[in-house]
N, C-alpha and C positions, 0 to 999 in steps of 0.2 A: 627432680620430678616430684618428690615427695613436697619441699615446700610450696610447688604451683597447684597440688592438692589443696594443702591445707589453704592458700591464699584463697581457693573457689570455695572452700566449706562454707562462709559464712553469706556467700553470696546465692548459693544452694540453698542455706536452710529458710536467708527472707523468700525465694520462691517457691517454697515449700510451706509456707505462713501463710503466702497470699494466696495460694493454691488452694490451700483448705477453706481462707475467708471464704474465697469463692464460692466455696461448696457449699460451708454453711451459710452463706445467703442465697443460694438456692432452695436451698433445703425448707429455708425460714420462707420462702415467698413461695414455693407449693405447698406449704402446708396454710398458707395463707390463702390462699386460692383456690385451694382445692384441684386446682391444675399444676401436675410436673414439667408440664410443655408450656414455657413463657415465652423463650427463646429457639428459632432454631438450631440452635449449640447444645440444645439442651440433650437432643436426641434428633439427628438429620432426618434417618430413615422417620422414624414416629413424624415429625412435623411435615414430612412429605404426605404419609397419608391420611391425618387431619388434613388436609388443604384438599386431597382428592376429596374426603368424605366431606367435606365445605361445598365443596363447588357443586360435588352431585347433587345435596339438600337445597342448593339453590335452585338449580336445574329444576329439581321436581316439586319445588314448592312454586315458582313459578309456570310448571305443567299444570300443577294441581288449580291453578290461579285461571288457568286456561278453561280446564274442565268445569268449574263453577261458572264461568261467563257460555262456555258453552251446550252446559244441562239446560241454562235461564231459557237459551234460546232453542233448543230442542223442544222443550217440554212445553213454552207457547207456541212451537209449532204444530207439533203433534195435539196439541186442541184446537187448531184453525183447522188442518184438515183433517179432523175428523168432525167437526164443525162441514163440513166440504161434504163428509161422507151423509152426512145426513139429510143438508138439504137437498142432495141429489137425489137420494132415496126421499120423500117429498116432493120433487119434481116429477118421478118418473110414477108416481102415484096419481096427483093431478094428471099429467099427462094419460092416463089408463082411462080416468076418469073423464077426461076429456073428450074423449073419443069414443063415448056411449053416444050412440044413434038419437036417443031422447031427449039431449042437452039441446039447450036453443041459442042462440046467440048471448045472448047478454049472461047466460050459466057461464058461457066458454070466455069471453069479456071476463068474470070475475075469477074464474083460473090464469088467465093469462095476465091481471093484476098481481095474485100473489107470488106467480111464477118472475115476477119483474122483483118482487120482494127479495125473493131469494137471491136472485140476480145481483141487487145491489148490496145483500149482504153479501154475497163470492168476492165481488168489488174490493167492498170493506177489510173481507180477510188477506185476499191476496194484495193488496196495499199498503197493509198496517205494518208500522214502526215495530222494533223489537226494542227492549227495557234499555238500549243503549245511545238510541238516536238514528241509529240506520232501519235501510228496511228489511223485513224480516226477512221475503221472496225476495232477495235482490237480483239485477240481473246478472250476478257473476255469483256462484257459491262460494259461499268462504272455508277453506281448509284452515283447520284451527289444530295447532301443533301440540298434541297430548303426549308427546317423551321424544326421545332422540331421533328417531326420524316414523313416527305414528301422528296423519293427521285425521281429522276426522270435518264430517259435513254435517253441520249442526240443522241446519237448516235449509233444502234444495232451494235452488234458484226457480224465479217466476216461469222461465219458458219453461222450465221439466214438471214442475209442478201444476200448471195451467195446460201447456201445450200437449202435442202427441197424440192427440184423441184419435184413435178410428171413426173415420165418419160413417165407414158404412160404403163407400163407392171406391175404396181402391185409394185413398187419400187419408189423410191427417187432418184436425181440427182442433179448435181451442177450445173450452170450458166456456168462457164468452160468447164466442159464435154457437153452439151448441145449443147454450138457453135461447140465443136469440133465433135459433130457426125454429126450437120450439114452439118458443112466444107464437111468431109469426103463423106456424102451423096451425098452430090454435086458435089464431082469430082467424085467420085467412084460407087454410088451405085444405084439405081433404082427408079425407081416413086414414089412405094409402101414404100417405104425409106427413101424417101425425103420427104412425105407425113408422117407417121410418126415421124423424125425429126421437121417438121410445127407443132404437136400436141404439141409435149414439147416445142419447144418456145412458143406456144399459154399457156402451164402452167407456164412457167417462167414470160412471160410480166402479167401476175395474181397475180402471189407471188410477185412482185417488187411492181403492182398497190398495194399491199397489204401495203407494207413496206413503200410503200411512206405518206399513208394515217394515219400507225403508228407515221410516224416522222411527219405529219400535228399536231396528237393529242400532242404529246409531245412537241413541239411548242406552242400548245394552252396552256397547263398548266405551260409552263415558263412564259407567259406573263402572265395570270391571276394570280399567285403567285409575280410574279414584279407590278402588279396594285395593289395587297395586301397590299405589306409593302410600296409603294409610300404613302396609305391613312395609313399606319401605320405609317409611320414615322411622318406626321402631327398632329396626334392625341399624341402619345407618348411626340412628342417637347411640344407641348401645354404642357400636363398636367405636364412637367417636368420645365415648366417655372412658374406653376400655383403656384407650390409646393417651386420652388426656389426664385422663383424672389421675389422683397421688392418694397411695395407702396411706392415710394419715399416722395410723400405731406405726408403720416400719418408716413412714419420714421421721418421727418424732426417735427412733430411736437410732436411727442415723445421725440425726442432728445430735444426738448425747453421745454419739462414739467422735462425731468430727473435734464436739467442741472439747470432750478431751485431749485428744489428740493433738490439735491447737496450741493447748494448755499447758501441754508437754513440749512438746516442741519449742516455743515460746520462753519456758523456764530454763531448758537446755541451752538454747539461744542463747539467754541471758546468762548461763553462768559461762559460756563462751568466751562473749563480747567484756567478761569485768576480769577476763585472765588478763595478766600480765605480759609484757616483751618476754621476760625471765622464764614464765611457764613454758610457751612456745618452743625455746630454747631448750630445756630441759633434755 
C-alpha cells in the first residue's frame, strides 16, 4: 500500500502545479480586465446572474428605445390636436357670428370661406405622416411595448380621434361632416340651423378637449416609465459590476501568495524527481 502511495505522489504533485498555474492565470487575466468573471468556471452562480442582469439591460434599453420613438409620436400628436382644439373654438366663434340677423349674404359667403380654411387644415392634421413614414391617426392604434407586458397608445387612431361626435339628434357624427353642415348652414340655411350646427361643434370641441387630455395622460406614463429604467439602468450597472468586477489589491495579493506557493511546490517537486532508486528504498 505504502509503495502505490508513494508511486501517486509525484503524479499528485504535477496536479497540484497545474492547478495552481490555473489559478494564477486567472488571477493575472482579472486583474487584467478588471473582470473576475471571464469564464463561467470561474463562478456558476455569479455568471448565471450577470446574464440575467444582461438580458434584463437589454430588455429595457430596448423599452427605453420604444419610449423615445413613442414620446416623438405623442408629442406631435398632442400639437395636432390641440391644433384641433383650436380651430374649432374659431369655428364655433364664426359660426355665433354668423348668425347675427345683420349679416348679409356675402358677410356669411366670407365665414363660410374661412370655415372651409379650417376645414382643410383638420384634413391636413388628421392625414399627416408621423417622423417615421406611417400615419400619424392610423386607422388601427399602435400598442407600443414599454416593459414586460405595459403597452401604451402613442397616438389614437383616426376613427376615435375624428369620429364619435354627438350630433345633437340621438346619433354620432364626424368632425368632417360637422364642418360641412356648418358650412352649409351658413350659406344655406336658417337660424334655427345654424343654431343647431353651434351645438355639435360645441360636442366636437368636448370630444377633441377629451382626446387631448387622453394623449396628456399617455404622455405622462411615457415619461414615468423613462424615469423607471433611467433609476434601472443605475441600479442594474451597479450590481452587474458588483458581481463582475475583481478587487484589484486582493487579486494582486493572491496572485503573490499562488505564485509562492507554485515556487514551492515546484522546488519540492524537483528535489523529489533528482532522488535516487537508493533513497526510495531507504
Amino acid at each position: 500500500m505504502m509503495s502505490s502511495i508513494n508511486r501517486n505522489r509525484p503524479r499528485d504533485a504535477i496536479q497540484s502545479q497545474i492547478d495552481l498555474a490555473h489559478a494564477i492565470t486567472a488571477q493575472q487575466n482579472a486583474i487584467a480586465t478588471g473582470k473576475r468573471l471571464n469564464v463561467p468556471s470561474d463562478d456558476p452562480q455569479g455568471w448565471l446572474e450577470v446574464s440575467l442582469v444582461a438580458r434584463q439591460q437589454g430588455n429595457e434599453a430596448a423599452w427605453t428605445a420604444n419610449i423615445g420613438r413613442a414620446e416623438t409620436r405623442a408629442v406631435q400628436a398632442e400639437s395636432s390636436i390641440s391644433e384641433l382644439a383650436t380651430g374649432l373654438t374659431r369655428a364655433k366663434e364664426l359660426t355665433v357670428q354668423a348668425n347675427n340677423g345683420t349679416l348679409n349674404a356675402a358677410d356669411r359667403e366670407g365665414i363660410a370661406k374661412e370655415l372651409e380654411g379650417i376645414l382643410a387644415n383638420f384634413s391636413d392634421l388628421l392625414n399627416q405622416d408621423d417622423s417615421y413614414g406611417g400615419k400619424l391617426f392610423a386607422d388601427t392604434a399602435i400598442e407600443v411595448p414599454i416593459g414586460g407586458t405595459r403597452t401604451v397608445i402613442a397616438a389614437p387612431s383616426l376613427a376615435k380621434l375624428s369620429g364619435g361626435i354627438d350630433d345633437g339628434a340621438g346619433g354620432t357624427t364626424t368632425l368632417k361632416d360637422a364642418m360641412l353642415t356648418t358650412i352649409d348652414a351658413i350659406r344655406n340655411g336658417s337660424g334655427a340651423q345654424r343654431s343647431a350646427a353651434l351645438t355639435t361643434l360645441d360636442s366636437a370641441t368636448n370630444h377633441v378637449s377629451v382626446m387631448l387630455t387622453e394623449q396628456g395622460v399617455a404622455r405622462g406614463r411615457l415619461e414615468s416609465a423613462r424615469n423607471q429604467f433611467i433609476d434601472s439602468k443605475i441600479v442594474l450597472a451597479e450590481r452587474r459590476q458588483q458581481i463582475e468586477s475583481v478587487d484589484v489589491t486582493d487579486a494582486i495579493t493572491r496572485l503573490k501568495k499562488l505564485d509562492i506557493t507554485l515556487q514551492a511546490a515546484q522546488s519540492v517537486y524537483g528535489r523529489i524527481t533528482q532522488r535516487s532508486l537508493l533513497d526510495f528504498l531507504r
